[in-house]
C-alpha positions in Angstrom: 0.0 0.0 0.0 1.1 3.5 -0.8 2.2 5.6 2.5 -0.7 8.2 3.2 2.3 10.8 3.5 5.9 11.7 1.5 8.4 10.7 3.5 10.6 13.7 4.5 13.8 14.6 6.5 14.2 16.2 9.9 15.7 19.7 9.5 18.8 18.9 12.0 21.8 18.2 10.2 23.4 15.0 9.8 20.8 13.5 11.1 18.4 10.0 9.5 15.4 10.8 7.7 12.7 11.5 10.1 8.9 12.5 9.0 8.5 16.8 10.5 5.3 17.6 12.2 2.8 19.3 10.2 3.9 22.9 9.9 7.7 22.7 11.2 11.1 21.4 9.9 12.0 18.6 12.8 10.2 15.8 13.8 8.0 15.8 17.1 11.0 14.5 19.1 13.1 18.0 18.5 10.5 20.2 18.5 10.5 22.8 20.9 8.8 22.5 24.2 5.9 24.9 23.4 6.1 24.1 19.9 5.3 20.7 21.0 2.6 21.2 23.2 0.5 23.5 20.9 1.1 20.1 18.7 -0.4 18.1 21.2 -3.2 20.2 22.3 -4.3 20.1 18.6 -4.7 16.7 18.6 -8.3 14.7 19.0 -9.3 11.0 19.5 -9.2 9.6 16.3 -6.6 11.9 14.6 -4.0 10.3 12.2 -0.5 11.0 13.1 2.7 10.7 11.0 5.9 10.0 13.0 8.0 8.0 10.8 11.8 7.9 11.9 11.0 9.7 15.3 13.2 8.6 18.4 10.5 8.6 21.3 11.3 8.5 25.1 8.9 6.8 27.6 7.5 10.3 28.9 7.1 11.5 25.0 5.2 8.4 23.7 3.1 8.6 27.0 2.2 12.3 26.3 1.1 11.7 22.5 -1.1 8.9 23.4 -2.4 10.7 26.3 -3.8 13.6 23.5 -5.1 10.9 22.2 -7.4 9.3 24.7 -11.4 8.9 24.0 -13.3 10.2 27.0 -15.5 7.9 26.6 -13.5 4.8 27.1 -10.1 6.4 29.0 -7.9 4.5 26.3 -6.4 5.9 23.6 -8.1 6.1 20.1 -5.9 6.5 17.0 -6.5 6.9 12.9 -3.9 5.8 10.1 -1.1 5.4 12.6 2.5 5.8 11.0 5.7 4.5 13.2 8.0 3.5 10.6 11.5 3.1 11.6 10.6 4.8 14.7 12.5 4.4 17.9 11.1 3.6 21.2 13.5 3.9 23.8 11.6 3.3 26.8 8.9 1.2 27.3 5.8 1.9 24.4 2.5 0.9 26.0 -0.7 0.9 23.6 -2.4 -1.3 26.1 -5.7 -1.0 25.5 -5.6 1.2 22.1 -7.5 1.2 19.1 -6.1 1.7 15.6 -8.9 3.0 13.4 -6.8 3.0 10.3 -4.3 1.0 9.2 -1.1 0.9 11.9 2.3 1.4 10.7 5.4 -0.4 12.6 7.7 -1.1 9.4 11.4 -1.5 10.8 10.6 0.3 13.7 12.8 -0.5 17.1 11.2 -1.4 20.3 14.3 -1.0 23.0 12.5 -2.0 25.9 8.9 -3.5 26.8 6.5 -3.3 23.6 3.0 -3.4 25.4 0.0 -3.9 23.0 -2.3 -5.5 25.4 -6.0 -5.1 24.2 -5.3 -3.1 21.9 -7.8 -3.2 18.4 -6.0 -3.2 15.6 -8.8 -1.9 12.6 -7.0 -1.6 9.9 -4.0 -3.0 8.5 -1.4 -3.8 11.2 2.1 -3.8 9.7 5.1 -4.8 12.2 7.5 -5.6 9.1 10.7 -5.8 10.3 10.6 -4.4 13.7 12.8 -5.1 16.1 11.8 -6.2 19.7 14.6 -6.0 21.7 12.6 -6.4 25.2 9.5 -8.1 25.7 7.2 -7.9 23.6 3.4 -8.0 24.9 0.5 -8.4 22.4 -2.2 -10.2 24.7 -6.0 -9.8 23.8 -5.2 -8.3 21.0 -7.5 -7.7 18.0 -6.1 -7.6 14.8 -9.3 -6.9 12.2 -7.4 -6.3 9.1 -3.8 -7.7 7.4 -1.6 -8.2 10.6 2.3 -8.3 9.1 5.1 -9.0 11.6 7.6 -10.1 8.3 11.5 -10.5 9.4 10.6 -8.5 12.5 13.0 -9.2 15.2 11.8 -10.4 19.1 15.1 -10.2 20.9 13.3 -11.1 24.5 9.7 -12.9 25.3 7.2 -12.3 22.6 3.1 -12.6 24.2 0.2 -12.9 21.9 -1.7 -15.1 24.5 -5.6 -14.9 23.8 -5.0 -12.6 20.6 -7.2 -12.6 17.4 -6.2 -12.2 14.3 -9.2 -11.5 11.9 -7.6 -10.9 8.7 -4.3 -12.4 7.3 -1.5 -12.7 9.7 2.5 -12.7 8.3 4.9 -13.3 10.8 7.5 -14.9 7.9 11.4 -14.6 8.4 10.3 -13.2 12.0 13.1 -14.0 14.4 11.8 -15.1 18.3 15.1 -15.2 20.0 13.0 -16.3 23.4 9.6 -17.3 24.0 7.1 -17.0 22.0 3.7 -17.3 22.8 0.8 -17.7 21.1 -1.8 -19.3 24.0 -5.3 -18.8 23.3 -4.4 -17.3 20.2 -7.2 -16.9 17.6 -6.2 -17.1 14.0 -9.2 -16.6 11.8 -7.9 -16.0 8.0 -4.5 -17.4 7.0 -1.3 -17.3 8.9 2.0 -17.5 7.6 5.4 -18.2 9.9 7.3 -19.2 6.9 11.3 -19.2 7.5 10.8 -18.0 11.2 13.4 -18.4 13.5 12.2 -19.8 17.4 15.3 -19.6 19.3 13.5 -20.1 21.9 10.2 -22.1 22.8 7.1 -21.7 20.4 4.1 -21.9 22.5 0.9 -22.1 20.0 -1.3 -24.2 23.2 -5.1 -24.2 22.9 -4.3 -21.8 20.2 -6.8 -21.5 17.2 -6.4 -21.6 13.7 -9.5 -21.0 11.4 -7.6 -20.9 8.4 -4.6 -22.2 6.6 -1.6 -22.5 9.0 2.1 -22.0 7.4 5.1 -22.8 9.4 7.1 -23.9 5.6 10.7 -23.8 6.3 10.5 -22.4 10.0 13.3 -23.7 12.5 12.4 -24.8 16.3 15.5 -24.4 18.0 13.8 -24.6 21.8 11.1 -26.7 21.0 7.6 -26.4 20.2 4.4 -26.7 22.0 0.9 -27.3 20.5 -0.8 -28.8 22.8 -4.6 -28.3 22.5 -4.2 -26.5 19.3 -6.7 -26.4 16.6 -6.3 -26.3 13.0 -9.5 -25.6 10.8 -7.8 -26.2 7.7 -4.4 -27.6 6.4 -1.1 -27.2 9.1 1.9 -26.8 6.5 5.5 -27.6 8.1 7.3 -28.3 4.7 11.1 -28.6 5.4 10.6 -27.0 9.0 13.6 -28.1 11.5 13.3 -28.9 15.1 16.7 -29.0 16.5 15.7 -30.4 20.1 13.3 -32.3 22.2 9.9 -31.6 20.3 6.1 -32.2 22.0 3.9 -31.3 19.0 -0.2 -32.3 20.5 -2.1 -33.5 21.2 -4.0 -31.5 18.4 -6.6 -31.6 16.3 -6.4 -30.7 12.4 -9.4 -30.8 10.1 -7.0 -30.9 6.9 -3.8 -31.6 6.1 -0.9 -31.7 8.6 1.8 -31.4 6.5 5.8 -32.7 7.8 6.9 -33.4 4.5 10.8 -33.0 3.6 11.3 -31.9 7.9 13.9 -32.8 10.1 14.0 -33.8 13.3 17.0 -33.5 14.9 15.8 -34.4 19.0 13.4 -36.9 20.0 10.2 -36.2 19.0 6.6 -36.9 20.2 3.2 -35.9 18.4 0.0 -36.8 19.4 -2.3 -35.9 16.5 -6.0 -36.0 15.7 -5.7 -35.0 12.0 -7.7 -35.9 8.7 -4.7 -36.4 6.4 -0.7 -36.0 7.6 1.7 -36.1 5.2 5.6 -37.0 6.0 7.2 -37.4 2.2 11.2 -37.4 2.8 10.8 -36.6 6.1 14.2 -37.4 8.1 14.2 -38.8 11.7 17.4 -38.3 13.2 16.3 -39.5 16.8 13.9 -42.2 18.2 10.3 -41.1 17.7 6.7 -41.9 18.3 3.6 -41.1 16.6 0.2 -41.3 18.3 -2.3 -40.6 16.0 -6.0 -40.6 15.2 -8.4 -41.0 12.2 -5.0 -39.6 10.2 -4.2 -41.2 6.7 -0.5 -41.3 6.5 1.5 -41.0 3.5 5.4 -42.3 4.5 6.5 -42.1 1.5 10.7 -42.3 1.2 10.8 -41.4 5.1 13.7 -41.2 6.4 14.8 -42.9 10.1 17.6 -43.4 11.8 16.2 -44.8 15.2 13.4 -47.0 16.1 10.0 -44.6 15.0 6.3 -46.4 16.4 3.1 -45.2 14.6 0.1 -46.4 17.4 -3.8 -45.6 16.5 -5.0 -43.8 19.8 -8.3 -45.6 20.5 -9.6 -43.1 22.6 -9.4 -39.6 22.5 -6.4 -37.8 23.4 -6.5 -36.2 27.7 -4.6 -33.1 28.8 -2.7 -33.0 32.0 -6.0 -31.8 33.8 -8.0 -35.0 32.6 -9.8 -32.7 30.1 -10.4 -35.0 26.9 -9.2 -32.8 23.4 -12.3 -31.7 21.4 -12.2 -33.2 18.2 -15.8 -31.6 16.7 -14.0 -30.3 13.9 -13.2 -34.1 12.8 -16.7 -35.0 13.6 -17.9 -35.9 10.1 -14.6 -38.4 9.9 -16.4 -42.2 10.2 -13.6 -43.7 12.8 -10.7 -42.6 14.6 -8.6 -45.4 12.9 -5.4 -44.4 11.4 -4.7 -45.8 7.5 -1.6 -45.9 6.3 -1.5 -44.8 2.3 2.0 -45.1 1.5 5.3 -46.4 2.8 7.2 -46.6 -0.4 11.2 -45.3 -0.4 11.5 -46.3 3.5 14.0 -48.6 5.1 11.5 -50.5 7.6 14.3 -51.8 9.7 13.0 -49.4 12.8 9.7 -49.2 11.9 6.9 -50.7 14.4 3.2 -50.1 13.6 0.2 -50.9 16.2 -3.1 -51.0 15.3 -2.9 -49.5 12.2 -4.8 -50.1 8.8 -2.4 -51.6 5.7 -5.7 -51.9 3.3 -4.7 -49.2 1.2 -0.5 -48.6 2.1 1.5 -49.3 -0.8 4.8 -51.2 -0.4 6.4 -51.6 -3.8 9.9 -49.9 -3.0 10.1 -50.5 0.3 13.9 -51.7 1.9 14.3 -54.0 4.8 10.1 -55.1 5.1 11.2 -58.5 6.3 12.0 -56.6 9.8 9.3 -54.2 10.0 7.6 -55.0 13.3 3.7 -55.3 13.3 1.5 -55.1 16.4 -2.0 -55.5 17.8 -4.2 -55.6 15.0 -2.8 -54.3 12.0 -5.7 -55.0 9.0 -4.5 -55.6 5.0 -6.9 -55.8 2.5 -8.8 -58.9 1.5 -10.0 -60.4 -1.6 -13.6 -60.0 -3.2 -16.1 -61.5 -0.6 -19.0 -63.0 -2.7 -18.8 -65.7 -5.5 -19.1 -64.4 -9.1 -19.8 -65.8 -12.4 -17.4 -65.8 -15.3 -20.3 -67.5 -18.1 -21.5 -70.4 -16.6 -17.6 -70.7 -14.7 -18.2 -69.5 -10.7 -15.4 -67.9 -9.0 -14.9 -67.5 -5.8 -11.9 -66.5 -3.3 -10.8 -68.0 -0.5 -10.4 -65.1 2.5 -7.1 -64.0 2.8 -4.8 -61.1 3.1 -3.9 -59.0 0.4 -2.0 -56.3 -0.6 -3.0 -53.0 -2.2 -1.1 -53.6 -5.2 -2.2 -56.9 -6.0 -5.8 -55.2 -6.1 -4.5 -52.7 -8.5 -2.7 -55.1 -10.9 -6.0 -57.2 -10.8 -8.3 -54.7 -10.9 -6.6 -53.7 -14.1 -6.3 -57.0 -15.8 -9.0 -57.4 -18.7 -11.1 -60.3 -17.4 -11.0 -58.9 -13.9 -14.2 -59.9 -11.5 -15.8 -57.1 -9.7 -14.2 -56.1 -6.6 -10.3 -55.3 -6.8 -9.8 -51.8 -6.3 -8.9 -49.8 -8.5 -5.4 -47.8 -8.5 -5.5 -44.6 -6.5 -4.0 -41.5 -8.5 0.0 -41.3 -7.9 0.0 -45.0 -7.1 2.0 -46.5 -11.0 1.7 -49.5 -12.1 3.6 -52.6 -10.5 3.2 -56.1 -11.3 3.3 -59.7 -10.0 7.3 -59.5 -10.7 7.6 -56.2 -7.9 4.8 -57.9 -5.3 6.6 -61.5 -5.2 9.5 -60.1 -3.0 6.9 -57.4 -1.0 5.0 -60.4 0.0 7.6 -62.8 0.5 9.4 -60.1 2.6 6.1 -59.6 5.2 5.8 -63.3 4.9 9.3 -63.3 6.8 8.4 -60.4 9.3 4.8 -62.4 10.4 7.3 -65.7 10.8 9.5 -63.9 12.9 6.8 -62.4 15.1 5.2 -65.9 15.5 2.2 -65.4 13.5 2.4 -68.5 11.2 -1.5 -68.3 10.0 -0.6 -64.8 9.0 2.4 -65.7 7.3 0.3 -68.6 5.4 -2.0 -65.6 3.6 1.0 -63.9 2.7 3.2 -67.4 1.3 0.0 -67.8 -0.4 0.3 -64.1 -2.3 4.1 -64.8 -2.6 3.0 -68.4 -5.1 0.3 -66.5 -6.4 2.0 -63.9 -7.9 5.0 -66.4 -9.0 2.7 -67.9 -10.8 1.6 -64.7 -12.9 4.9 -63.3 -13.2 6.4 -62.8 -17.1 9.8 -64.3 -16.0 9.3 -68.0 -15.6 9.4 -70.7 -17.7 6.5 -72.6 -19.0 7.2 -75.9 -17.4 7.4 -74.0 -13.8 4.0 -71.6 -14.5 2.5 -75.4 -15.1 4.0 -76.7 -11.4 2.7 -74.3 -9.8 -0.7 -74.3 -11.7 -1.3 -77.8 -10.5 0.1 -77.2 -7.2 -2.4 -73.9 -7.2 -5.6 -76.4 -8.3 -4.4 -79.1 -5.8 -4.0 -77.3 -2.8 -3.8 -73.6 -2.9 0.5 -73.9 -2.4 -0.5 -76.3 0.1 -2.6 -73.5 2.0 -6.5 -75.1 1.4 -7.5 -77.9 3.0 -10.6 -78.1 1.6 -9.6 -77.8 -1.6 -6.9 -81.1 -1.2 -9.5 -83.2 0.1 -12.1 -82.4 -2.3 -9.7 -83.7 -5.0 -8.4 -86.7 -2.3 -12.6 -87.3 -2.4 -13.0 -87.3 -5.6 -9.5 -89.5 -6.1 -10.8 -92.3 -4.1 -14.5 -92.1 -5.5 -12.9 -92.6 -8.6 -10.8 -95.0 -8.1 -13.7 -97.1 -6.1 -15.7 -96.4 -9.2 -12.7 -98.1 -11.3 -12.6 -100.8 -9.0 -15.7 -101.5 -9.4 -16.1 -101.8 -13.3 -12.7 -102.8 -13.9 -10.9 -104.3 -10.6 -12.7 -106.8 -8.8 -12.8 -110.0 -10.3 -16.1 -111.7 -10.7 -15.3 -114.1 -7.9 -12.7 -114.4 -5.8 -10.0 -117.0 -7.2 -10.1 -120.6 -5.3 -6.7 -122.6 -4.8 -6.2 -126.0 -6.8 -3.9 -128.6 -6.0 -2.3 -130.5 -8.4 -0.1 -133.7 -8.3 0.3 -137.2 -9.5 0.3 -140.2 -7.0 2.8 -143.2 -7.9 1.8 -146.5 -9.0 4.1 -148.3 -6.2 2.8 -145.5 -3.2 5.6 -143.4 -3.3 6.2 -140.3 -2.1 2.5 -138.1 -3.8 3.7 -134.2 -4.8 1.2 -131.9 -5.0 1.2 -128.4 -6.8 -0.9 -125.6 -4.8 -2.2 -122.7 -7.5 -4.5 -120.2 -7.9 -6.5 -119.2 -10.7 -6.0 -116.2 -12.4 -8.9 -113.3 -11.5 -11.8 -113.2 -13.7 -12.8 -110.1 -15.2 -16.2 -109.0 -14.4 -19.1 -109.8 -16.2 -22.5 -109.2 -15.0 -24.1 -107.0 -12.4 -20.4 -104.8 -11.7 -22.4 -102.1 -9.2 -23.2 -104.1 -6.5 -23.4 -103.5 -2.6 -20.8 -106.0 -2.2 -18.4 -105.1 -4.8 -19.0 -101.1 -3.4 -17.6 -102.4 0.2 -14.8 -104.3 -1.5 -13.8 -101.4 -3.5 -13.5 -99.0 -0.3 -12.2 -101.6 1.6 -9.0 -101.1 -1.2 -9.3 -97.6 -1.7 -9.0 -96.4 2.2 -6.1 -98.7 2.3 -3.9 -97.3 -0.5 -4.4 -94.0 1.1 -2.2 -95.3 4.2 0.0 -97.5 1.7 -1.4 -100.4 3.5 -2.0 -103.7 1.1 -5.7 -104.4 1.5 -5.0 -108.2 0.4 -8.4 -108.4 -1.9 -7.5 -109.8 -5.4 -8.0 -107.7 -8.4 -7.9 -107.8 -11.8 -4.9 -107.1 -13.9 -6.6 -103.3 -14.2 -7.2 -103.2 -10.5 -3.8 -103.8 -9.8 -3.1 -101.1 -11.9 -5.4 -98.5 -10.4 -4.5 -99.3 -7.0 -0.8 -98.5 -7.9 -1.8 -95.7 -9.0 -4.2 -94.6 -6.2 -1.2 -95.1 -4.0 0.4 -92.4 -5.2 -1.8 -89.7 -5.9 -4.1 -90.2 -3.1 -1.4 -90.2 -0.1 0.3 -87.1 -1.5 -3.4 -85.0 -1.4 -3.4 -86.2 2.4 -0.6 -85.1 3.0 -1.3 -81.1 1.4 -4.2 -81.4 3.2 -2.3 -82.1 6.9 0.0 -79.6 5.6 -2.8 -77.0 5.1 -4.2 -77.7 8.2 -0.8 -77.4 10.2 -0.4 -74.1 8.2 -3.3 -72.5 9.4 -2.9 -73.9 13.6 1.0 -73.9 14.0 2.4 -71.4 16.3 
C-alpha cells in the first residue's frame, strides 16, 4: 500500500530521515517545548498522526497517546497510525488502544517492553521488520485487518496469549530469539510463519487456527508446543527443523498436517488427531513416536535413523487436567482409525506399527520389510467377498490377506471380476514380478513375530504372484498351476481333500467296473500219485482273476472297492484280489491319493501352527 504521506527529512543536520510535524522542519522529538505542546493540544481522539523515523522516550510516547485518549473509554483512540522506523526507547505501552486505520510499525525499534495488550488493531497492522529487543506483549489483541510482523525481530519474550487475528497474519522470516507465545491465540484468516526463526520455545497451546496455517521452512531451536491447538484447515511444516526435544499435540487438524521433507533433529513426540498428515522425505534423526488418530499417513521415502512407532490412539487424546481434546471439527470423519497410504522409499528396519490399517498402504519400493515389526491388530486388504460368475464358470476366493497392489494389478487385468480396487492417483503400475518379494518379505516379518497363520496368507500371495509373473518358464507356470488347483500352495485344506474325495471315489468307481474279479480266485492242487505208493507231490495254484461280467455295481463289490481304496491312502495292502486293471489302479491310487493327504495335513498345520 502506498504511505498516506511523502516521507521527509528532519531539519537537523546529519541527522536519519525522520517524518516533521505538520507545519515545522523537525520531527515531534526536537520540536521545541511549546512548539510541541500546541502540537499536542491540537490533537483529537481519532486523529492520524505521521511520525516516521522519530526517536520517542517513555515520557514523549506517554504524552502523545495521552492527546489521544477517547473520553469515553479512557484509552487511547488512534487513525492511520504511522511509526516506521521509529525508535522507542523506553517502554511503548498501547495497552488497550484502538487503531482506526491502518497501523504502521515497518522496521521500527522497540528498546524495551513493547506493550500492545488489548489493543484493536482496525486496519491493517504492519510490524515488518521491527525489532523487539525487550518483551514484547500483544495479549487480547484484536487484529481486524492484514496483521504483518515479516522479518521483524523479538530479541526477548514475545506474548500474543488470547489474541485474534481476523484478517491475514504474516509473521515470515520473523526472528523469536526467546519465548514465544501464542496461547489462546485466535487465528481466523491465513497465517503465515514461513522461515521464522524460534530460538527459543514456540508456544501455540489451545491456540486457534481457522484458516490455513504455514510454518514452511521455519526452524524450532527450543522446542515447540501445540498442545490443545486447533487447525481448521491444512497445518503446513514443509522442510521445517526442530533442532531439540519436540512435543507437538495432542492436536486436532481438520486438513492436512503437512511434515513433509522436515527434520527432526531431537526426540520427538506428536499426538495428532488429523484428517490427512503427510511426512514425504521426512528425516528422523532420533527415536520417535507417533500417536495418532483418524489420520491417513503418506510415509513415503521417510527417512529414520532410530526406532519410529506409529500407534492408532483408540480413545481420544487427555490433557494434564483430565480434560479429553475436542475433536468436533473431525466429527464428520467415520472412525478414529489411522490408514496408512504409502510407505514406499523407507528402510523398515525401525519401523513398528500398532493398530494401524495396511488396506490401502502401498509397499512396492520398500527396503528392509522382512524386519518391520507389526503389532495389535494391524488389518490388510482382502480379496472380493461373494462368488461371481465368469459365463457359466463360478469364482470364488478364498479369504485372505492381500496387498494394495495386487488389487490394483488385478483390478486392471482385462477379465478382472468385480471387486479389486482400482489404483488410487499417484500409485503406478507394479506387477506380479515387484509384489513376489513385497510379499515374500512380510511373509518373513509375520514368521519372525510368531504369527504362522498370517504368514500362510501372505506365502500364499508370494506363489500366487510367481505364478503370474512374465519371468518364468513354462514348465514352472505349469507346477505351480497344479500345485495352485491341488492345494492352494499347500494352504487349502478343503480344496486337497475335495480332490483326495473325488481321487478315491474314482478310483472305487474303477474298481468296481474294472478291478474286482467276478469271484474271488479258489486254490487247486495239483499232483500225481505213484503206482508203487511213493512219495504223492502236490502243486498248490491259484487261478487267475476273472474279469467281471455281469451285475459290476453291486453292494458288495461297493464295500470291497472301499475296503482297497482307504487302504492305498495309508500304503497299506488291503490283500483283496484284483484284476490285472485293478492292480493297476490301486498302484496308481497309492500315489496320488497319499500325496493330497498329506497337502491337506500340511494345510491344516499351516493354518494352527504357532
Amino acid at each position: 500500500m502506498a504511505p498516506l504521506w511523502p516521507w521527509h527529512h528532519c531539519g537537523r543536520p546529519g541527522r536519519l530521515p525522520w517524518h516533521p510535524v505538520s507545519g515545522h522542519t523537525v520531527c515531534l522529538a526536537h520540536l521545541a517545548d511549546a512548539d510541541r505542546d500546541a502540537y499536542l493540544v491540537g490533537l483529537t481522539p481519532g486523529a492520524d498522526i505521521d511520525h516516521r523515523g522519530t526517536p520517542f522516550s517513555e515520557p514523549l510516547l506517554d504524552a502523545l497517546l495521552d492527546a489521544l485518549l477517547d473520553p469515553a473509554t479512557g484509552h487511547p483512540r488512534l487513525g492511520e497510525a504511522r511509526f516506521d522506523s521509529a525508535t522507542f526507547q523506553g517502554d511503548a505501552r498501547f495497552t488497550r488502544a484502538t487503531f482506526q486505520g491502518h497501523a504502521w510499525f515497518g522496521s521500527a525499534t522497540f528498546q524495551d517492553l513493547a506493550s500492545f495488550d488489548s489493543a484493536t488493531f482496525q486496519g491493517l497492522a504492519r510490524f515488518e521488520s521491527a525489532s523487539f529487543r525487550g518483551s514484547a506483549h500483544f495479549n487480547w489483541v484484536s487484529f481486524q485487518g492484514y496483521a504483518g510482523f515479516r522479518a521483524a525481530t523479538f530479541q526477548n519474550l514475545a506474548w500474543f496469549d488470547s489474541a485474534t487475528f481476523h484478517g491475514i497474519t504474516k509473521f515470515a522470516a520473523a526472528t523469536f530469539e526467546h519465548l514465544a507465545q501464542f496461547d489462546s491465540t485466535t487465528f481466523q484468516d491465513n497465517v503465515f510463519f514461513v522461515r521464522a526463526t524460534f530460538q527459543g520455545l514456540g508456544q501455540f497451546g489451545s491456540a486457534t487456527f481457522q484458516g490455513h496455517a504455514s510454518f514452511g521452512w521455519a526452524t524450532f531451536q527450543g522446542g515447540a508446543g501445540f498442545r490443545s491447538a486447533v487447525f481448521e484447515g491444512d497445518a503446513r511444516f514443509d522442510e521445517a527443523a526442530f533442532e531439540r526435544l519436540v512435543t507437538l499435540g495432542p492436536l486436532v487438524c481438520a486438513g492436512r498436517f503437512v511434515l513433509s521433507e522436515a527434520v527432526f533433529n531431537g526426540p520427538a513426540n506428536l499426538s495428532f488427531a488429523a484428517r490427512r498428515l503427510e511426512c514425504r522425505r521426512t528425516r528422523w534423526s532420533s527415536t520417535a513416536e507417533l500417536r495418532l488418530r483418524y489420520a491417513t499417513v503418506d510415509f513415503s521415502h521417510t527417512v529414520f535413523e532410530y526406532p519410529l512407532t506409529i500407534v492408532t490412539e483408540a480413545d481420544p487424546f487427555v490433557l494434564p487436567g483430565g480434560q479429553p481434546v475436542d475433536e468436533l471439527v473431525l466429527a464428520s470423519t467415520p472412525d478414529a482409525t489411522v490408514r496408512i497410504a504409502s510407505m514406499r522409499g523407507v528402510d523398515a528396519a525401525h519401523l513398528v506399527l500398532a493398530d494401524v490399517d495396511l488396506s490401502a498402504c502401498l509397499f512396492t519400493g520398500t527396503v528392509h520389510l522382512d524386519q518391520i515389526r507389526l503389532e495389535g491388530a494391524c488389518v490388510f486388504g482382502t480379496v472380493p467377498p461373494t462368488t461371481h460368475w465368469r459365463g457359466w464358470l463360478p469364482i470364488r476366493f478364498t479369504q485372505r490377506r492381500t496387498l494394495a497392489e495386487e488389487h490394483h494389478w488385478r483390478a486392471s487385468q482385462p477379465a478382472a471380476v468385480p471387486g479389486w480396487n482400482v489404483a488410487v492417483f499417484g500409485a503406478g503400475r507394479v506387477g506380479p514380478l515387484q509384489l513376489a518379494p513385497v510379499y515374500r518379505a512380510l511373509r518373513k516379518a509375520f514368521e519372525d513375530g510368531k504369527h504362522e497363520p498370517g504368514a500362510a496368507d501372505f506365502y500364499y500371495g508370494e506363489m500366487e504372484m510367481r505364478r503370474h509373473a512374465d519371468d518364468i518358464p513354462p514348465s514352472e507356470r505349469s507346477l505351480l498351476t497344479a500345485y495352485w488347483a491341488l492345494s492352494g500352495y499347500g494352504m487349502r485344506a478343503s480344496r486337497a481333500l475335495g480332490w483326495l474325495g473325488a481321487a478315491m471315489l474314482i478310483t472305487i468307481v474303477l474298481l468296481m467296473g474294472f478291478g474286482l474279479p467276478n469271484d474271488s480266485p479258489k486254490q487247486e492242487a495239483t499232483g500225481t500219485v505213484p503206482a508203487d505208493g511213493g512219495k504223492v507231490t502236490f502243486e498248490i495254484d491259484k487261478t487267475d482273476p476273472q474279469n467281471p461280467s455281469g451285475d459290476r455295481f453291486t453292494g458288495e463289490r461297493f464295500e470291497k472297492a472301499l475296503n482297497v481304496t482307504l487302504n492305498s491312502v495309508v500304503f497299506r495292502s488291503s490283500g483283496q484280489d484284483l484284476t490285472t486293471t485293478g492292480t493297476y489302479i490301486e498302484m496308481v491310487s497309492r500315489v496320488t491319493e497319499p500325496v493330497l493327504l498329506g497337502l491337506a495335513v500340511l494345510a491344516v498345520r499351516n493354518r494352527v501352527k504357532r
